[in-house]
N, C-alpha and C positions, 0 to 999 in steps of 0.2 A: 504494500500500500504506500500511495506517496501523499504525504502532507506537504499543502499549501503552505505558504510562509505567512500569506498575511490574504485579507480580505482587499485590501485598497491595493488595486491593480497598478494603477494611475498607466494607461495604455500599455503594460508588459514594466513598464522602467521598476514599480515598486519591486516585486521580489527578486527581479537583477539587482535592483541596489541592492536589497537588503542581504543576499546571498553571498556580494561583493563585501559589504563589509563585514560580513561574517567569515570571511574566506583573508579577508585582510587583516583581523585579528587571531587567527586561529584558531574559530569558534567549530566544531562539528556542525553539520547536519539537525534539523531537531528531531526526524526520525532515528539517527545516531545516538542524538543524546538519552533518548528515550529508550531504545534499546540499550546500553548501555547501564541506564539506571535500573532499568529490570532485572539485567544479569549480574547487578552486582545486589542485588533483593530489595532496591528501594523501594515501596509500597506505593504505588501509583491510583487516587481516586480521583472520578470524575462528579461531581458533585450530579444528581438523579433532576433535583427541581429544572438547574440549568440545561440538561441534557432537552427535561421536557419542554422547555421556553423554544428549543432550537431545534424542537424536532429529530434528535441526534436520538439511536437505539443502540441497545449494550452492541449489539452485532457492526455496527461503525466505529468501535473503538478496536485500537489495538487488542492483540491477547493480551493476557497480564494485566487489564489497564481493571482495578475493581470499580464500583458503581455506588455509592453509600450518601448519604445525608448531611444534616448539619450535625447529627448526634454523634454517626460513627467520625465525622472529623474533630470533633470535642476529645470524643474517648482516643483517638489515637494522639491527640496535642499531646494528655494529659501523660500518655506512656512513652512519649517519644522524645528523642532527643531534641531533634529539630523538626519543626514543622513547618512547609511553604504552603501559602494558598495563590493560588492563581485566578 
């Protein structure tokens, strides 16, 4: 599966820029990164409400990628070292 880099096209130029300067600081891929995070067991959730706002089904996410709420990202803050929300 190939992910998109961004929504704002602006005629092709947005995700060449944005690829360019990802490539100019020696950023991965974010399918890379994402893989990557997986295989090293980073816990990957997609928040369920937002899924439903966008119309997005578990079957459109990566493997690996779990599907949970405001609760299970509560309960994972509370056990985890580090927690990002996106």
């Amino acid at each position: 599966m190939k992910l998109g880099t961004s929504k704002m096209n602006f005629a092709g130029i947005g995700p060449r820029l944005f690829r360019y300067m990802m490539g100019k600081k020696n950023v991965e891929s974010l399918s890379t990164l994402i893989e990557m995070s997986l295989e090293m067991g980073i816990k990957i959730v997609a928040c369920q409400m937002s899924m439903d706002v966008m119309g997005i089904k578990k079957e459109d996410l990566l493997d690996g990628i779990e599907v949970g709420g405001a609760a299970t990202f509560l309960n994972d803050s509370f056990r985890s070292n580090t927690t990002l929300f996106i």
